[in-house]
DSSP file (Angstrom, degrees, kcal/mol; ACC not computed):
  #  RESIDUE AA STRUCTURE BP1 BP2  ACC     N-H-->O    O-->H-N    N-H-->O    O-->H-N    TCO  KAPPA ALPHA  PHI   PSI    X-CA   Y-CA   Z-CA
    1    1 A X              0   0    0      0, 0.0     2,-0.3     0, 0.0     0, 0.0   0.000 360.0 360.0 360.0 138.8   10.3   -3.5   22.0
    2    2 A X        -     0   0    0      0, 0.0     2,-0.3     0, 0.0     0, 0.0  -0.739 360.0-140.5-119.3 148.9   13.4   -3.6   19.5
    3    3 A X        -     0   0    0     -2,-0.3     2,-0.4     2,-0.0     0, 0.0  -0.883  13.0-131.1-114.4 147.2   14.0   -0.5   17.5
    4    4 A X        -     0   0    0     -2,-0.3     2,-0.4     2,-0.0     0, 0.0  -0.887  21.7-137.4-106.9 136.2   15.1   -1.0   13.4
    5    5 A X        -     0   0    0     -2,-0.4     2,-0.6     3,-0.0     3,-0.1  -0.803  22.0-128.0 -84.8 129.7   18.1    1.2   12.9
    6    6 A X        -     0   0    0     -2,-0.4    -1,-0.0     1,-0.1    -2,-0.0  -0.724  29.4 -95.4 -77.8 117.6   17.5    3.0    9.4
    7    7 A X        -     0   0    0     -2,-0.6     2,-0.4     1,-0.1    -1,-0.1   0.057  40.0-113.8   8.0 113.0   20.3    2.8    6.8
    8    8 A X        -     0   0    0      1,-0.1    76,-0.3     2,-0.1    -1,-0.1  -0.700  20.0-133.6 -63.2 111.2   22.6    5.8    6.7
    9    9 A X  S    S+     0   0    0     -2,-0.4     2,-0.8     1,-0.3    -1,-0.1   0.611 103.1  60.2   9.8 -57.9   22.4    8.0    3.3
   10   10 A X  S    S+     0   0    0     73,-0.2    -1,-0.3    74,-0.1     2,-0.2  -0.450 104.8  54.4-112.6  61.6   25.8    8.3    2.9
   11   11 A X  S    S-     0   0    0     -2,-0.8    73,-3.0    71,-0.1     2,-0.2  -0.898  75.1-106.0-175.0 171.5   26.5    4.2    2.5
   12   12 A X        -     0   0    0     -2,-0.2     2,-0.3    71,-0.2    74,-0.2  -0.894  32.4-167.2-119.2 118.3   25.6    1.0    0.7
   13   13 A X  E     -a   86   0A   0     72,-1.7    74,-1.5    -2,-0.2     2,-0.3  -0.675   7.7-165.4-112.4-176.1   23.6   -1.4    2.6
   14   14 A X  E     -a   87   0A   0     -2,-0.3    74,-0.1    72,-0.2     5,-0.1  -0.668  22.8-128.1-161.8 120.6   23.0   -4.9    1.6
   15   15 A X     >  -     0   0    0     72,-2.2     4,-2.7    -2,-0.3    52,-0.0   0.026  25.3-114.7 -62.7 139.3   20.2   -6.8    3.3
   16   16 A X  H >> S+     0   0    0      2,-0.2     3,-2.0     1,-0.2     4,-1.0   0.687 117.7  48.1 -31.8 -80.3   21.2  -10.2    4.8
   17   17 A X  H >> S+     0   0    0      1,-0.3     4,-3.4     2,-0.2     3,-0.9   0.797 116.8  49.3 -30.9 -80.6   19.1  -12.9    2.5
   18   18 A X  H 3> S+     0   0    0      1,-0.2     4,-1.9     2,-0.2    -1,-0.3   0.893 115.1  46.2 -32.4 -49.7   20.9  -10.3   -0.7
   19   19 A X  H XX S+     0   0    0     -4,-2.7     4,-3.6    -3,-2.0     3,-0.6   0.972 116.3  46.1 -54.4 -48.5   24.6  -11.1    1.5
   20   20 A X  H <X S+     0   0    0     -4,-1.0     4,-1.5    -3,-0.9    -1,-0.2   0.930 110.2  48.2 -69.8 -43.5   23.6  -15.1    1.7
   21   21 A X  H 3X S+     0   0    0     -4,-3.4     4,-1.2    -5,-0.3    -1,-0.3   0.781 110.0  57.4 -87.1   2.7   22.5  -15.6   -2.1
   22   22 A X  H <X S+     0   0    0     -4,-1.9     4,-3.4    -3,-0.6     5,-0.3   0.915 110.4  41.5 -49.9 -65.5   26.0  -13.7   -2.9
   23   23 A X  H  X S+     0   0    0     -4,-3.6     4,-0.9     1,-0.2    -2,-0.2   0.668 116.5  53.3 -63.9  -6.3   28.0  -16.4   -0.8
   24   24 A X  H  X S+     0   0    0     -4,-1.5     4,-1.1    -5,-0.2    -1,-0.2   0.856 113.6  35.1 -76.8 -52.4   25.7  -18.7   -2.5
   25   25 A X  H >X S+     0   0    0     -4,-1.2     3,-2.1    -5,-0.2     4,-1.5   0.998 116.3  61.8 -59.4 -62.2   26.3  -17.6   -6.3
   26   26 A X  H ><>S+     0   0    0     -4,-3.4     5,-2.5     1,-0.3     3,-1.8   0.880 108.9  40.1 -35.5 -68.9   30.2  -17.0   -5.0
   27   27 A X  H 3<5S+     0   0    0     -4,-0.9    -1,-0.3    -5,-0.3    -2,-0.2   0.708 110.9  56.7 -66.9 -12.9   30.6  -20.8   -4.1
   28   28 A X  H <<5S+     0   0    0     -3,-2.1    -1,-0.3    -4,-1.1    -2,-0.2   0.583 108.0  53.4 -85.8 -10.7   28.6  -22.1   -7.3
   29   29 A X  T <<5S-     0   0    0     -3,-1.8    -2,-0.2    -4,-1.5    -1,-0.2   0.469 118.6-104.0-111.0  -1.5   31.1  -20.3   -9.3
   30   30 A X  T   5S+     0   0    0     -4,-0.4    -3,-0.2    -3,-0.2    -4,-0.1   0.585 100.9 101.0 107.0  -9.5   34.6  -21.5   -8.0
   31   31 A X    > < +     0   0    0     -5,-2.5     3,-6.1    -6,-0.3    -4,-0.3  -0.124  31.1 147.0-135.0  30.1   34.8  -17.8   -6.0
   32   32 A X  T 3  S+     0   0    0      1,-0.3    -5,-0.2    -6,-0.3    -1,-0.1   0.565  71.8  45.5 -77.7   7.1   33.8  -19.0   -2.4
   33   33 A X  T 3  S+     0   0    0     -7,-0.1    -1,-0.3     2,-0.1    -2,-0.1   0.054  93.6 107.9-114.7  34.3   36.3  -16.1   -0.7
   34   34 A X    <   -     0   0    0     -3,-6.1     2,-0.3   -11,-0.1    22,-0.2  -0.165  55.3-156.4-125.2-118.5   35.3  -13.5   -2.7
   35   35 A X  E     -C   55   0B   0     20,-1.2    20,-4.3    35,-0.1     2,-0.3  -0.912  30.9 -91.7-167.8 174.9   33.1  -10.4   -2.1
   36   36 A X  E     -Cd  54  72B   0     35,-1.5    37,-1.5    -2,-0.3     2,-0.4  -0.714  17.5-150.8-112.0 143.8   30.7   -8.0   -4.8
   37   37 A X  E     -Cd  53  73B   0     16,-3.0    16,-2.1    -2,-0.3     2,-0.5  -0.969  14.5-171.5-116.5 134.8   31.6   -5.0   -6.8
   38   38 A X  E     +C   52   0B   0     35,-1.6    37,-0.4    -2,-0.4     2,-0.2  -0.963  18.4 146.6-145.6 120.6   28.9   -3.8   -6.9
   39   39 A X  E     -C   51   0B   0     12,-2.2    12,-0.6    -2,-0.5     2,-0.3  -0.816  37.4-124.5-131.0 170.2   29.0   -0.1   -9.9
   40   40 A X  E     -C   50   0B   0     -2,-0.2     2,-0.3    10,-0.2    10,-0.2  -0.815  23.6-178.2-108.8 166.2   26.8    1.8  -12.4
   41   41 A X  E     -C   49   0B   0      8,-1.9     8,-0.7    -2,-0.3     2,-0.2  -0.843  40.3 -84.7-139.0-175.9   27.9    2.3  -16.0
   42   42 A X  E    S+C   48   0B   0     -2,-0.3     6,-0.3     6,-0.2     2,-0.2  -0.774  83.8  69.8 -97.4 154.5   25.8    4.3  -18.8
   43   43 A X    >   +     0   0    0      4,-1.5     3,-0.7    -2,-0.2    72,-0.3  -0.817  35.5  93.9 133.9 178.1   23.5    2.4  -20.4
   44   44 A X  T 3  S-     0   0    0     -2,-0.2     5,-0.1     1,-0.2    -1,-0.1  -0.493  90.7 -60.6  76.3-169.0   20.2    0.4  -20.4
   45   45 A X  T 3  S+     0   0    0      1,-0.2    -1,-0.2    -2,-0.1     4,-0.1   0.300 135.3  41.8 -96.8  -8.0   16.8    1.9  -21.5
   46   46 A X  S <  S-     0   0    0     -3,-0.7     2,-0.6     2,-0.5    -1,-0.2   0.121 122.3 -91.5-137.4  29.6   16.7    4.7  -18.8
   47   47 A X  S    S+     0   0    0     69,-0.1    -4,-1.5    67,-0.1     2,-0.3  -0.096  98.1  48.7  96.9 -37.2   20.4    5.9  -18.9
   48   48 A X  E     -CE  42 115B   0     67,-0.9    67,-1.0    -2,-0.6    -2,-0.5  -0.808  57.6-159.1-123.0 162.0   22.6    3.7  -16.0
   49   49 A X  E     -CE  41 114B   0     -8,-0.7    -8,-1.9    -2,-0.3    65,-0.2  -0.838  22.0-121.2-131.8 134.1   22.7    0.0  -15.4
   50   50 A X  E     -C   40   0B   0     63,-2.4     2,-0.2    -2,-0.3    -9,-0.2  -0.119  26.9-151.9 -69.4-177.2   23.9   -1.6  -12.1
   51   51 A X  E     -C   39   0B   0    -12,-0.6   -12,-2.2   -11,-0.1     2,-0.3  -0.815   7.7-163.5-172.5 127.7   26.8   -3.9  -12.4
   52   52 A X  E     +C   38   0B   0     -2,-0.2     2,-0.3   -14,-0.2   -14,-0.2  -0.985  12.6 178.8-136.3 140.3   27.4   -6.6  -10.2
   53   53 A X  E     -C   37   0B   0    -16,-2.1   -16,-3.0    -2,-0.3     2,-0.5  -0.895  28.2-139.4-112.3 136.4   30.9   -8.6   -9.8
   54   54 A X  E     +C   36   0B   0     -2,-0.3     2,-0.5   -18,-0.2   -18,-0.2  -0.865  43.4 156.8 -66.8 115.9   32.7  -11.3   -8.0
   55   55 A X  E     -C   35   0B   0    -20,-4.3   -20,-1.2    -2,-0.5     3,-0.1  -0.913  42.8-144.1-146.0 158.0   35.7  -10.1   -7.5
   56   56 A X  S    S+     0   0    0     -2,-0.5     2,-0.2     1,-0.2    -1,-0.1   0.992  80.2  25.7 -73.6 -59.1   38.8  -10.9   -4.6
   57   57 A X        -     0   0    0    -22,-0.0    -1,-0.2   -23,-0.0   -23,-0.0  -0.888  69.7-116.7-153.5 142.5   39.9   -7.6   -4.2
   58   58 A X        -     0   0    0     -2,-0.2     2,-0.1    -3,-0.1     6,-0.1   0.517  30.8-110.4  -3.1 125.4   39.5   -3.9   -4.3
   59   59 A X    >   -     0   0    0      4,-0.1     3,-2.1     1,-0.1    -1,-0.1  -0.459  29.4-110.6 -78.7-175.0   40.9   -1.4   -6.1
   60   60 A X  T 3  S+     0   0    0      1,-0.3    -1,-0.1    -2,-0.1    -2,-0.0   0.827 122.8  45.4 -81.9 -31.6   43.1    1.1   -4.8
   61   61 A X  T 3  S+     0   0    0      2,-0.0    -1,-0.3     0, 0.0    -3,-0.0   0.132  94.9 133.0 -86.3 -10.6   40.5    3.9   -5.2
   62   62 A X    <   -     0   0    0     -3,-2.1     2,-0.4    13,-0.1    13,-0.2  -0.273  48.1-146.7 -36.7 131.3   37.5    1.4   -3.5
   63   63 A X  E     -F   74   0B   0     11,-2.7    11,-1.7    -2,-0.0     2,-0.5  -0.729  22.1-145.6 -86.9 155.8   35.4    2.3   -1.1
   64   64 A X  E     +F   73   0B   0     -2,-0.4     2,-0.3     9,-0.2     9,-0.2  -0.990  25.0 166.8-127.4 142.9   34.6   -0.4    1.2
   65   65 A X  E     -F   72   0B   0      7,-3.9     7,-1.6    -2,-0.5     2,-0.4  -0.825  11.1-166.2-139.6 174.1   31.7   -1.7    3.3
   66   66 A X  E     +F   71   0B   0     -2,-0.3     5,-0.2     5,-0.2     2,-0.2  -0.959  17.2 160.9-167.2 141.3   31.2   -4.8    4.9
   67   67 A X  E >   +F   70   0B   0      3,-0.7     3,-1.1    -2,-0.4    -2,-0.0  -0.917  67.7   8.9-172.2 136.7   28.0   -5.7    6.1
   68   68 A X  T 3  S-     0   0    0      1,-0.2     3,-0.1    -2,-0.2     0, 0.0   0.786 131.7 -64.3  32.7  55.3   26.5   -9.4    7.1
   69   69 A X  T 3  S+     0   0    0      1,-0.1     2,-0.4   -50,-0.0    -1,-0.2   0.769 116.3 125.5  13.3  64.9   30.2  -10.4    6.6
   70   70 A X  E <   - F   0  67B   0     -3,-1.1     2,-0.9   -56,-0.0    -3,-0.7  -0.991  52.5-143.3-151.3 112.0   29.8   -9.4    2.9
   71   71 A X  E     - F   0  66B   0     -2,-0.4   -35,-1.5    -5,-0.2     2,-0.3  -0.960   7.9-164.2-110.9 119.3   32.4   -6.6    1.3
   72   72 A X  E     -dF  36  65B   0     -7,-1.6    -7,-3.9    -2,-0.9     2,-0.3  -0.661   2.6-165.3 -88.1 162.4   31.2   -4.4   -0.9
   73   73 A X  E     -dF  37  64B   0    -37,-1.5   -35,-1.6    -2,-0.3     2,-0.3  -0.977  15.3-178.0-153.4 121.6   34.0   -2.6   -3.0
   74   74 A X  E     - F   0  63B   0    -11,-1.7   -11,-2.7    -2,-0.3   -35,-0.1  -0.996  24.4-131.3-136.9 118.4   32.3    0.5   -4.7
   75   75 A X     >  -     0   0    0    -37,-0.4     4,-1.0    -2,-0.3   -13,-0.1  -0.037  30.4-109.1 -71.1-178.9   34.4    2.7   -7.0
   76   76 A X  H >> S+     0   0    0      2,-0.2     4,-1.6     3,-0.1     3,-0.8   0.935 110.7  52.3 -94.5 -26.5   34.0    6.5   -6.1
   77   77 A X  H >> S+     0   0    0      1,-0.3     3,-0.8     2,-0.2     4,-0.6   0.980 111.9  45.4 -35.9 -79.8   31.9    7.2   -9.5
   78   78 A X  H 34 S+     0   0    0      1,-0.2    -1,-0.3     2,-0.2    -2,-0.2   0.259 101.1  62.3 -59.5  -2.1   30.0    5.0   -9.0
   79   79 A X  H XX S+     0   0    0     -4,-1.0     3,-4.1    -3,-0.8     4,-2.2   0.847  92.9  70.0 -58.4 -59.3   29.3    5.7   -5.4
   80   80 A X  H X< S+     0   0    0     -4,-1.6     3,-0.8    -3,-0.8    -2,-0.2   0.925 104.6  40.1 -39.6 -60.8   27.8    9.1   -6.1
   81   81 A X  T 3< S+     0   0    0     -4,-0.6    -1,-0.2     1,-0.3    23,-0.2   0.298 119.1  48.0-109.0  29.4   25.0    7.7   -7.7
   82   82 A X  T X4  +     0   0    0     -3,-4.1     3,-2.0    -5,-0.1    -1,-0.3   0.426  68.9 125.4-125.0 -13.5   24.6    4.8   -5.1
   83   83 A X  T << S+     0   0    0     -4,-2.2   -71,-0.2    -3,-0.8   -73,-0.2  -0.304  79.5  19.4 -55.4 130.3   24.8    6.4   -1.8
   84   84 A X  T 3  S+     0   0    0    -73,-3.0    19,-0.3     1,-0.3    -1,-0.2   0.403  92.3 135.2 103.7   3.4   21.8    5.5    0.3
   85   85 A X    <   -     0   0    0     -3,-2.0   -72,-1.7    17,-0.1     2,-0.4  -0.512  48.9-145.7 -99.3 176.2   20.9    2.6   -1.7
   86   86 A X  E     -aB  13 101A   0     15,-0.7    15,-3.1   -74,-0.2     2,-0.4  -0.983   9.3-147.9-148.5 115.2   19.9   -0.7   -0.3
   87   87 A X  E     -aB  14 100A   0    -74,-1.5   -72,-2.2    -2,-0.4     2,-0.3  -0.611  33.1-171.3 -93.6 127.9   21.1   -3.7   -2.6
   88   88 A X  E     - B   0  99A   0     11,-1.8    11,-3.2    -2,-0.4     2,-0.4  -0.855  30.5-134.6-122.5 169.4   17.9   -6.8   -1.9
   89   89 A X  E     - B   0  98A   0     -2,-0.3     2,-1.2     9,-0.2     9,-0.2  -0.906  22.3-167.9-120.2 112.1   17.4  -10.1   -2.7
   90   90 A X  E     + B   0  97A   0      7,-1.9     7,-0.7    -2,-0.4    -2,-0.0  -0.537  12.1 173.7 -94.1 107.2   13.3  -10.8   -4.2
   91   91 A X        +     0   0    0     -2,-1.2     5,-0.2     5,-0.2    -1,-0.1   0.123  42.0 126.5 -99.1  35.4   12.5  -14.5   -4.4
   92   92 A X  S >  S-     0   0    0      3,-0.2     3,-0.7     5,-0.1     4,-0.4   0.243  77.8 -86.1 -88.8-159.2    8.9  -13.5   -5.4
   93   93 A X  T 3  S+     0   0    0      1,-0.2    -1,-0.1     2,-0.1     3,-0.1   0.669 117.4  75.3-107.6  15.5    6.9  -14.5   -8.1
   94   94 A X  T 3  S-     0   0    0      1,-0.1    -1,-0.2     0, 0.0    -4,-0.0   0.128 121.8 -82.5 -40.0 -16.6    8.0  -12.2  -10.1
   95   95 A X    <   -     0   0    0     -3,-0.7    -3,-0.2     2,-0.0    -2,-0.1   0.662  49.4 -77.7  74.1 142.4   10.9  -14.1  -10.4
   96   96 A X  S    S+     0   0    0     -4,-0.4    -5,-0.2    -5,-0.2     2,-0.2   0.200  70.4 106.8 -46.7 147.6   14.1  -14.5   -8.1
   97   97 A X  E     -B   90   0A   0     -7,-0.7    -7,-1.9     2,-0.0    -5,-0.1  -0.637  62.7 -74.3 147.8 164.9   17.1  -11.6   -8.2
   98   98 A X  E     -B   89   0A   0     -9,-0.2     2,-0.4    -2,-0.2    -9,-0.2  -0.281  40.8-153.3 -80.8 162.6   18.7   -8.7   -6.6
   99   99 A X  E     -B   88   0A   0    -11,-3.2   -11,-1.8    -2,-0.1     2,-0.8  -0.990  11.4-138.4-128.3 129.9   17.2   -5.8   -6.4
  100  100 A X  E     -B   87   0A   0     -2,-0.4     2,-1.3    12,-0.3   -13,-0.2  -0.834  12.3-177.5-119.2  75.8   18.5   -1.9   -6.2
  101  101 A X  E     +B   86   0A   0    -15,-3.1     2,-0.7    -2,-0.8   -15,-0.7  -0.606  29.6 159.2 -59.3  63.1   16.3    0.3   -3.6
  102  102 A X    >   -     0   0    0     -2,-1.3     3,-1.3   -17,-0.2   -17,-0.1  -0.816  32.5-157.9-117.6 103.2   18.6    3.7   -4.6
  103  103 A X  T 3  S+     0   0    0     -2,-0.7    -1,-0.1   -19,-0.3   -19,-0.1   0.439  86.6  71.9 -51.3  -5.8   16.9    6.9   -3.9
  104  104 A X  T 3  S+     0   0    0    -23,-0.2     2,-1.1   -21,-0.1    -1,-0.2   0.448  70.7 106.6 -95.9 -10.5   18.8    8.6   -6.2
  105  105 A X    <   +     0   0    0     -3,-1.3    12,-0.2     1,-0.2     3,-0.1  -0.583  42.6 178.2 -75.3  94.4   17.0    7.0   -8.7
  106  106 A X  S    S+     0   0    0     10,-1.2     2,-0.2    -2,-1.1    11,-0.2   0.868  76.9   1.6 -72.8 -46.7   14.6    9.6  -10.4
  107  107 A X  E     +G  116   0B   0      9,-1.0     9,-1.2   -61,-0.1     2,-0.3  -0.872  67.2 176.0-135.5-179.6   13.3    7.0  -13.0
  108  108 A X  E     -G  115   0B   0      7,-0.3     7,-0.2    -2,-0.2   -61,-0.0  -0.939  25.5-114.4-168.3 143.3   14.1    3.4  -13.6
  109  109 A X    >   -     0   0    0      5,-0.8     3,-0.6    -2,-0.3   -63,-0.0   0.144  33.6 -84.8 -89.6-135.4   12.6    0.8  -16.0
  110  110 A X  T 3  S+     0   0    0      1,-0.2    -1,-0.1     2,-0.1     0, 0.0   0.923 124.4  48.1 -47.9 -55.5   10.5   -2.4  -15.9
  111  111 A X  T 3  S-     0   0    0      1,-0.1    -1,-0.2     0, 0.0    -2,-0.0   0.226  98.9-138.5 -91.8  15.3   13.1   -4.7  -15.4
  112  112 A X  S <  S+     0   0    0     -3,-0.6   -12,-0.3     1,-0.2    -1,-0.1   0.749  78.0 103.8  58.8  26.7   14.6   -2.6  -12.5
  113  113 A X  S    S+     0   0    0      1,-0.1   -63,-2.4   -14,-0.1     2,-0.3   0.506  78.1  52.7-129.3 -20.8   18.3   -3.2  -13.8
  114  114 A X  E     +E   49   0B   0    -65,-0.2    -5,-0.8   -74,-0.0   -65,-0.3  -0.869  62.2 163.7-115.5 164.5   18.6    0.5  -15.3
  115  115 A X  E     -EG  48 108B   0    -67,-1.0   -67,-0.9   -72,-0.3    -7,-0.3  -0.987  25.2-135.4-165.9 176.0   18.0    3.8  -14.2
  116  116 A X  E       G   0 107B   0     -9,-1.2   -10,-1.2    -2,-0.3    -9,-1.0  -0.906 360.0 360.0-143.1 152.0   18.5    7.7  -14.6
  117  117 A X              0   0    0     -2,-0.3    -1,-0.1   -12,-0.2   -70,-0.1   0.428 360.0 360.0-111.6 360.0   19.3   10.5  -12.1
């Protein structure tokens, strides 16, 4: 019997199938060494919006995680109101996109892309 290790709190995970359609996007775009930035800003309908980037490399103030051979590079703002979250990828019929499990999230709207703490 195999035991599933839970996601640590105080990190950013991002589930394999989310890592693969990154290197998938990454190489349709011209960008096939580079890795996600992955922020909030204010905004949307419920106060934050996610933000996702292709980007090469960090800035100097980056956190970094690396995961499925996948670096995330997470500014420290934007860390605070990510910690614990677990970044997916939904191919449903709902239609295909990543998706933002963040516990920190108090409310969120329809389209899942904003949210308020």
């Amino acid at each position: 019997m195999t035991t599933k290790t839970m996601p640590s709190p105080l990190t950013i995970n991002i589930s394999e199938e989310a890592a693969d359609h990154v290197r998938v996007f990454a190489a349709q775009s011209g960008k096939p060494d580079s890795n996600l930035r992955v922020a909030v800003k204010g905004g949307g309908c419920a106060g934050m919006t996610y933000v996702l980037d292709l980007i090469d490399e960090p800035r100097e103030d980056d956190k970094v995680i690396e995961e499925h051979g996948m670096r995330l590079y997470v500014d420290r703002k934007s860390y605070i109101f990510l910690a614990g979250t677990i970044l997916e990828y939904s191919g449903g019929l709902n239609g295909k996109g990543f998706v933002f499990n963040n516990p920190n999230a108090k409310t969120t709207c329809g389209c899942g892309t904003s949210f308020s703490v």
